[in-house]
KOLGU-4560 file (N, C-alpha, C; in nm, 3 decimals, padded with zeros to 5 digits):
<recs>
<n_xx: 00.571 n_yy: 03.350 n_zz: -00.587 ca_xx: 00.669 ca_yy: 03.357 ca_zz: -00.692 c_xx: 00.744 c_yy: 03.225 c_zz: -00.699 mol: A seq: 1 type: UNK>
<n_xx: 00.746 n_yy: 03.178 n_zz: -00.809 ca_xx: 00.794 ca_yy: 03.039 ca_zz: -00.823 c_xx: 00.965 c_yy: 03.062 c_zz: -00.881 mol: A seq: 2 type: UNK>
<n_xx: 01.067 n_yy: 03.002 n_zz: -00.767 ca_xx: 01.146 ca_yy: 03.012 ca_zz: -00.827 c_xx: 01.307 c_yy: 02.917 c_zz: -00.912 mol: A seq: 3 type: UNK>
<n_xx: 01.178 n_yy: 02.873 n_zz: -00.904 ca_xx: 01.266 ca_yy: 02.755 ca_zz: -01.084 c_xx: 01.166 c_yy: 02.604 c_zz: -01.080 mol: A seq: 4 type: UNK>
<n_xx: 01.227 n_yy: 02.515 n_zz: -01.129 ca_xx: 01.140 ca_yy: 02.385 ca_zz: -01.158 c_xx: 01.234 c_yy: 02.322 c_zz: -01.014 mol: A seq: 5 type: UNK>
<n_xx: 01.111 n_yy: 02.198 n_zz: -00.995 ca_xx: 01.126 ca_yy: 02.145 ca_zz: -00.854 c_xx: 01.252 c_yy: 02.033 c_zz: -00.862 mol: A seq: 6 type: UNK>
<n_xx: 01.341 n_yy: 02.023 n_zz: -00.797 ca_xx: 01.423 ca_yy: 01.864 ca_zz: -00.879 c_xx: 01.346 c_yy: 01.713 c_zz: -00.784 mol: A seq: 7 type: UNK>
<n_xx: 01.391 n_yy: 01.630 n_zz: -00.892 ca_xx: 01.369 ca_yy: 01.502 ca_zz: -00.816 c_xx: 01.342 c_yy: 01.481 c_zz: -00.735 mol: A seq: 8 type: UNK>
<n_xx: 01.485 n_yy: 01.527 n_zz: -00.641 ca_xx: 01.480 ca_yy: 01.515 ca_zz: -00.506 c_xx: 01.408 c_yy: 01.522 c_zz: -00.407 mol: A seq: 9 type: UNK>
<n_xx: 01.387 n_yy: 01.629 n_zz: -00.478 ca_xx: 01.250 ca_yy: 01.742 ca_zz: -00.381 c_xx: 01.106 c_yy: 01.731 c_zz: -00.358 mol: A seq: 10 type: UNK>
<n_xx: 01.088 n_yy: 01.636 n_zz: -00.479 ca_xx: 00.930 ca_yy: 01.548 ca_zz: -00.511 c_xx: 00.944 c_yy: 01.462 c_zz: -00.434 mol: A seq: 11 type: UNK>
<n_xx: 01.081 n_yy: 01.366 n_zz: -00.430 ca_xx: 01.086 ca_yy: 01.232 ca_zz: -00.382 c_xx: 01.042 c_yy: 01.237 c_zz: -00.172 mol: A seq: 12 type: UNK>
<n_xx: 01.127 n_yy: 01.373 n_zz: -00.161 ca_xx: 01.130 ca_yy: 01.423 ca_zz: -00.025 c_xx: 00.988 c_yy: 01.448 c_zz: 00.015 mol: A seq: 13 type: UNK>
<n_xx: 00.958 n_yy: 01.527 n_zz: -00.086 ca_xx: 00.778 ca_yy: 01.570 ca_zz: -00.051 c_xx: 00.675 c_yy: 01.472 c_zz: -00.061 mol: A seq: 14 type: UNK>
<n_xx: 00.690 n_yy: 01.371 n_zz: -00.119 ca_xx: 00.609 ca_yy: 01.247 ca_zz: -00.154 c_xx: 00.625 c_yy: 01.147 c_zz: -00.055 mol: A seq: 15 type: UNK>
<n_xx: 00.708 n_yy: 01.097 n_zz: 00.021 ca_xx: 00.751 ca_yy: 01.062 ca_zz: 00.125 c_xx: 00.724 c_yy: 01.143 c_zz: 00.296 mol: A seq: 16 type: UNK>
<n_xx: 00.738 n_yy: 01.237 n_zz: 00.232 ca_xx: 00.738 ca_yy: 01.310 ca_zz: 00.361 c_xx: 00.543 c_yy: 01.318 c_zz: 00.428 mol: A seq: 17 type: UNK>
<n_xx: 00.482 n_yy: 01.336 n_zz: 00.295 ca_xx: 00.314 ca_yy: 01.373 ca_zz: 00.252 c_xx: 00.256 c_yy: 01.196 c_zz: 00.285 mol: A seq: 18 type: UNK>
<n_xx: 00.358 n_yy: 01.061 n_zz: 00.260 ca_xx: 00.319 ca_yy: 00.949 ca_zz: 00.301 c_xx: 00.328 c_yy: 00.933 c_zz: 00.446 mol: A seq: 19 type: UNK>
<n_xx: 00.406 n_yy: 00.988 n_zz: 00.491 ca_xx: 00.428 ca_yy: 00.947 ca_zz: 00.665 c_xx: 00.341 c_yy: 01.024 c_zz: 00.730 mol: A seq: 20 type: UNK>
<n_xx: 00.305 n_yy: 01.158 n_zz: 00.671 ca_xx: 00.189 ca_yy: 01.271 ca_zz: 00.750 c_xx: 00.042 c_yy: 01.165 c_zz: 00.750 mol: A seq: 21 type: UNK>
<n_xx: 00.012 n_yy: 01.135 n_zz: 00.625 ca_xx: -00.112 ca_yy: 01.032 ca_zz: 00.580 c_xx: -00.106 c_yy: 00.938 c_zz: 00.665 mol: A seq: 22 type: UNK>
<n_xx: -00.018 n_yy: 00.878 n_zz: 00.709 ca_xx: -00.035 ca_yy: 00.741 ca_zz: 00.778 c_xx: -00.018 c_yy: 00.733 c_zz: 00.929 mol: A seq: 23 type: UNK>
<n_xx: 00.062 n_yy: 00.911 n_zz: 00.962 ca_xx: 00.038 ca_yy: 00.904 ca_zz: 01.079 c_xx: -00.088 c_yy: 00.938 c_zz: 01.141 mol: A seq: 24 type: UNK>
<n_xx: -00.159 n_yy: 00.987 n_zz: 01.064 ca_xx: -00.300 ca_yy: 01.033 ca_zz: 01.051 c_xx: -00.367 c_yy: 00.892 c_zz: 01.065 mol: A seq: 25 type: UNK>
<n_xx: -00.356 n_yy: 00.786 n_zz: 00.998 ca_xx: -00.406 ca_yy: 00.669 ca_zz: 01.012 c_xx: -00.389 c_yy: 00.648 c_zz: 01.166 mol: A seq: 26 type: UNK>
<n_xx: -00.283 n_yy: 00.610 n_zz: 01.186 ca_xx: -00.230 ca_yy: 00.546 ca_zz: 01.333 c_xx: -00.306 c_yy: 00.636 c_zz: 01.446 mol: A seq: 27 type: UNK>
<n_xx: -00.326 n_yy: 00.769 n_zz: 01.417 ca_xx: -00.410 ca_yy: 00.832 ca_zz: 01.539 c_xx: -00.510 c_yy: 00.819 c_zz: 01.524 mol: A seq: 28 type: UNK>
<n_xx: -00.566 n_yy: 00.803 n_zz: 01.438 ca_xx: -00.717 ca_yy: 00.764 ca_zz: 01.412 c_xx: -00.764 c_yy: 00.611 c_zz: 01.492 mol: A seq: 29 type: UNK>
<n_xx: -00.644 n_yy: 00.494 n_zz: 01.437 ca_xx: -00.676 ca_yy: 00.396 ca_zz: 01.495 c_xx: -00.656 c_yy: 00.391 c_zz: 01.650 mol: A seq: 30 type: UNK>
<n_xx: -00.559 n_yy: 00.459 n_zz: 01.738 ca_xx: -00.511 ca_yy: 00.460 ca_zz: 01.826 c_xx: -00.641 c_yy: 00.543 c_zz: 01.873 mol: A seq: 31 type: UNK>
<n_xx: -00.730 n_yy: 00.633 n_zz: 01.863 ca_xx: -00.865 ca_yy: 00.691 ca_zz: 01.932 c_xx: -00.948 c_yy: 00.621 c_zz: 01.918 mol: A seq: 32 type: UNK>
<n_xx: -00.967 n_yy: 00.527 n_zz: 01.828 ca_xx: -01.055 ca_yy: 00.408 ca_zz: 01.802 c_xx: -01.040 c_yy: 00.315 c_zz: 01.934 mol: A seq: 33 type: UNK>
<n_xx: -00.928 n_yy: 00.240 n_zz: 01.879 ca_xx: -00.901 ca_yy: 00.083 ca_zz: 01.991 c_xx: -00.814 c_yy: 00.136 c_zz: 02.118 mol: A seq: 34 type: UNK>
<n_xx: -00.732 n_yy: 00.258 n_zz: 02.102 ca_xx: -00.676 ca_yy: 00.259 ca_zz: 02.286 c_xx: -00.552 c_yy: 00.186 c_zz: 02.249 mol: A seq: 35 type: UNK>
<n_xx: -00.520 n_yy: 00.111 n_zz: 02.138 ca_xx: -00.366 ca_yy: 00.013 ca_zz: 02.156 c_xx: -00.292 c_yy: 00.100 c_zz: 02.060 mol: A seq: 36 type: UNK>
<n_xx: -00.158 n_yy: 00.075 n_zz: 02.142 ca_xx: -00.115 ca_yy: 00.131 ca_zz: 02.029 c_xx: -00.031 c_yy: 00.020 c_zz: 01.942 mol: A seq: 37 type: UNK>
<n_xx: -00.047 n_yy: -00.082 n_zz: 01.952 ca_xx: 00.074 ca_yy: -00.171 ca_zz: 01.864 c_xx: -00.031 c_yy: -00.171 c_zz: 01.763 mol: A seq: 38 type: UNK>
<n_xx: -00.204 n_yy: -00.173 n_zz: 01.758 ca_xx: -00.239 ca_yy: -00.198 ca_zz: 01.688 c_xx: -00.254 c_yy: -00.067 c_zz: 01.552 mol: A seq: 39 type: UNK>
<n_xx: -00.228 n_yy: 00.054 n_zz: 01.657 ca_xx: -00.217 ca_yy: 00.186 ca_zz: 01.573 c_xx: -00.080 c_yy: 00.213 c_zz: 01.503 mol: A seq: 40 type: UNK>
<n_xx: 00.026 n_yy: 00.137 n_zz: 01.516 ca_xx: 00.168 ca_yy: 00.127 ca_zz: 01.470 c_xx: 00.139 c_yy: 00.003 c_zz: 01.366 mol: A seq: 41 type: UNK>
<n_xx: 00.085 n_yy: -00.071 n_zz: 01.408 ca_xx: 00.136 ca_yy: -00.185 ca_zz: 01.275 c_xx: -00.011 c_yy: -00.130 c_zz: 01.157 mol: A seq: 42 type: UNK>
<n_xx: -00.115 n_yy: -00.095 n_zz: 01.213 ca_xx: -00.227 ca_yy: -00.020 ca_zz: 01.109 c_xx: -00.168 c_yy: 00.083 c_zz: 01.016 mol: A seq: 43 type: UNK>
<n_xx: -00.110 n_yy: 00.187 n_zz: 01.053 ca_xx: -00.014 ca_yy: 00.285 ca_zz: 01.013 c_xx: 00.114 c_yy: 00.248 c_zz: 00.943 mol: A seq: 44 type: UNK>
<n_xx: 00.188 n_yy: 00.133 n_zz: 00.967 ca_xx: 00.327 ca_yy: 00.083 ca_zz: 00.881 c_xx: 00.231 c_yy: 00.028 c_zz: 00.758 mol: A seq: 45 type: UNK>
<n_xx: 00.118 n_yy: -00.048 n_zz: 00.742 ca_xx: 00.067 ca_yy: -00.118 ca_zz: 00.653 c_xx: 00.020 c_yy: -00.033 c_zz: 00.576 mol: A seq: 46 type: UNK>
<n_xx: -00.057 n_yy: 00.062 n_zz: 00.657 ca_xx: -00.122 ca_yy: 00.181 ca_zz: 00.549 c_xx: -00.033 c_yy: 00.248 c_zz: 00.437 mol: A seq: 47 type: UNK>
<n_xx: 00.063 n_yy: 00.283 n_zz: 00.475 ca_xx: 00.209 ca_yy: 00.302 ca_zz: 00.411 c_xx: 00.251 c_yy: 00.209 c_zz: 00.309 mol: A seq: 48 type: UNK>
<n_xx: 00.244 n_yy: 00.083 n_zz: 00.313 ca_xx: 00.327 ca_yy: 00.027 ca_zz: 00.285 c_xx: 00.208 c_yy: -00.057 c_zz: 00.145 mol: A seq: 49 type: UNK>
<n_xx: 00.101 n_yy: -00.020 n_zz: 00.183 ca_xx: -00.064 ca_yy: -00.077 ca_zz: 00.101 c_xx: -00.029 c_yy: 00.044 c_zz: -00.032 mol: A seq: 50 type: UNK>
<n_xx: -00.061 n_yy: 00.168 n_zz: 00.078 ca_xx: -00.063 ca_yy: 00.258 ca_zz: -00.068 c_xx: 00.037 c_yy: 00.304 c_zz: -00.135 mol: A seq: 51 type: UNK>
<n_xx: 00.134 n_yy: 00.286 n_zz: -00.076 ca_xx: 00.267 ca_yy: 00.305 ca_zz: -00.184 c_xx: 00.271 c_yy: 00.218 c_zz: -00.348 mol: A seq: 52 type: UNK>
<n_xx: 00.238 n_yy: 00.091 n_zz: -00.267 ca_xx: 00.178 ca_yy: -00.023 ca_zz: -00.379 c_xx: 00.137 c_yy: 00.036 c_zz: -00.434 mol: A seq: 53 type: UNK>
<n_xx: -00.053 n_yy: 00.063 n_zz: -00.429 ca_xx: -00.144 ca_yy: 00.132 ca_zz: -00.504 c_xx: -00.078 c_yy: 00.178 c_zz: -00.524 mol: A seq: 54 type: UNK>
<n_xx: -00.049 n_yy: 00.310 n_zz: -00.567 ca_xx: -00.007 ca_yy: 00.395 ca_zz: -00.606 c_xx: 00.102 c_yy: 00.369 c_zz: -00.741 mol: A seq: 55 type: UNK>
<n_xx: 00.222 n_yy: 00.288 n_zz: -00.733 ca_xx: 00.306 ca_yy: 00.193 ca_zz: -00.783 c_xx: 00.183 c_yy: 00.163 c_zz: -00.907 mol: A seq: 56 type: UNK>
<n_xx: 00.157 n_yy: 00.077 n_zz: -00.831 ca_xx: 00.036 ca_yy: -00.024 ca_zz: -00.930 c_xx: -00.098 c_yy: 00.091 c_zz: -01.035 mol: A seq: 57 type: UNK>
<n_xx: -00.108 n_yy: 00.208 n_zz: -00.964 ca_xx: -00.181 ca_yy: 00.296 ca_zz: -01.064 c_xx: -00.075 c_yy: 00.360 c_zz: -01.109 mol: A seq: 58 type: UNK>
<n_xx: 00.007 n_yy: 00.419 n_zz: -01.148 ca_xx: 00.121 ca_yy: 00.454 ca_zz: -01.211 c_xx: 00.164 c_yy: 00.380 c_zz: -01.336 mol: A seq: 59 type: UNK>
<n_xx: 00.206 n_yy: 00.276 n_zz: -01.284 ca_xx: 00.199 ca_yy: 00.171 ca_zz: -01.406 c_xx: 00.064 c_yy: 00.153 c_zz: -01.503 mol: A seq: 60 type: UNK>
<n_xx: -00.057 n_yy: 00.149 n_zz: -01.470 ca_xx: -00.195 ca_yy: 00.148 ca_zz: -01.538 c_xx: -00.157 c_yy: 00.305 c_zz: -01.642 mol: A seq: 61 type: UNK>
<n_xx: -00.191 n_yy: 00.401 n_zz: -01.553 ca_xx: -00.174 ca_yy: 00.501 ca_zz: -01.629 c_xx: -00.071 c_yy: 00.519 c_zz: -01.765 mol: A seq: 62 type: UNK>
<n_xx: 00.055 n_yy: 00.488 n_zz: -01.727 ca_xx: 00.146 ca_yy: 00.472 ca_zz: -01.835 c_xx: 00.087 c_yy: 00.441 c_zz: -01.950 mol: A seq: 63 type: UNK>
<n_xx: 00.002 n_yy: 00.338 n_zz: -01.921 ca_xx: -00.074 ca_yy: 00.290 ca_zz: -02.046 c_xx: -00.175 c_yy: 00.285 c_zz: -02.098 mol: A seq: 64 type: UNK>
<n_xx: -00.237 n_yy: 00.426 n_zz: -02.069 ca_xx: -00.350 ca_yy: 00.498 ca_zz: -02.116 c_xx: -00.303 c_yy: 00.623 c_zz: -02.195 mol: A seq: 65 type: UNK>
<n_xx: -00.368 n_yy: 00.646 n_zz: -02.303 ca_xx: -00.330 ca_yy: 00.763 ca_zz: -02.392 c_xx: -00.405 c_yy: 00.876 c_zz: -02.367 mol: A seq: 66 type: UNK>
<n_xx: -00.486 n_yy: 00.883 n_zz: -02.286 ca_xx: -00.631 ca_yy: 00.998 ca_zz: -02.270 c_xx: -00.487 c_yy: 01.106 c_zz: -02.220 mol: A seq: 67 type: UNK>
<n_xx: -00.521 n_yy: 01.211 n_zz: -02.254 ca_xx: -00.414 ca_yy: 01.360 ca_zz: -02.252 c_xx: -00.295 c_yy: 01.371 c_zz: -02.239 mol: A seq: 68 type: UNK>
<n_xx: -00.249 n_yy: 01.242 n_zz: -02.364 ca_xx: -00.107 ca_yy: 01.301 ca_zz: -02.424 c_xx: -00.108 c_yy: 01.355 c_zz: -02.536 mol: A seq: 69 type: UNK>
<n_xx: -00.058 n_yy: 01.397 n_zz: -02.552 ca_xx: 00.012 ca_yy: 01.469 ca_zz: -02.708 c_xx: 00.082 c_yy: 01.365 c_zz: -02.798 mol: A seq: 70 type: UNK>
<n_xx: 00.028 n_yy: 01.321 n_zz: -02.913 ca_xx: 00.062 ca_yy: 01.262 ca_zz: -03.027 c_xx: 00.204 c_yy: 01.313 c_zz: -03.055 mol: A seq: 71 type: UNK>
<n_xx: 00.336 n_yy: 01.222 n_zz: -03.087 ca_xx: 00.464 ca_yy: 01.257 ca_zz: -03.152 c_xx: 00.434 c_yy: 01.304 c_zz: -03.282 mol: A seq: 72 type: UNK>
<n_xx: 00.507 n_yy: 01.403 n_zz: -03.345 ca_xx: 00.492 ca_yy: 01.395 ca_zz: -03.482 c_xx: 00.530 c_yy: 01.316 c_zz: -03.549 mol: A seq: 73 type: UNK>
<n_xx: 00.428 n_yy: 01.324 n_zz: -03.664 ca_xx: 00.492 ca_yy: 01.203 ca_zz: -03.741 c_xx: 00.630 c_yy: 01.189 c_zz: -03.809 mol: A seq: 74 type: UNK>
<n_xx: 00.693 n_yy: 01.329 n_zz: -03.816 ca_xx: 00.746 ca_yy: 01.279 ca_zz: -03.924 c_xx: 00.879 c_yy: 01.439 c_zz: -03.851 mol: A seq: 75 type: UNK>
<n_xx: 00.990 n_yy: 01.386 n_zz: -03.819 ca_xx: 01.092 ca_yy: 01.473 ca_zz: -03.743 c_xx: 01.225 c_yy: 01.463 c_zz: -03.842 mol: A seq: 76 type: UNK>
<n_xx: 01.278 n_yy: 01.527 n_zz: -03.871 ca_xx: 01.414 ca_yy: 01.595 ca_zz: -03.936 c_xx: 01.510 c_yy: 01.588 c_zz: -03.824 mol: A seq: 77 type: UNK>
</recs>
């Protein structure tokens, strides 16, 4: 049961929160790989800090694609 629309906040929290899970996921991955961990901490800050960009940077692309918006009407009172 859904109960109301999500605010800002709450995206911003969950989007953030869903980036640090992702990247700590990176850092253990690299850290079972190589055994270091400075190299699984600075792999993991970058990973973060790469796709936030991306992400940034496809955001902006999208903006400026029209594929499944809805046309304004033409003509408003």
């Amino acid at each position: 049961m859904r109960l109301g629309m999500e605010t800002n906040a709450r995206s911003i929290v969950k989007a953030v929160s869903y980036r640090l899970l992702g990247s700590s996921v990176t850092g253990l991955i690299l850290f079972a790989i190589t055994g270091k961990g400075t190299i699984s901490v600075l792999g993991s800050v970058a990973d973060m800090v790469l796709k936030i960009g991306a992400y940034f940077v496809h955001e902006r692309i999208w903006d400026r694609i029209q594929f499944g918006r809805t046309k304004p009407p033409e003509y408003e009172i």
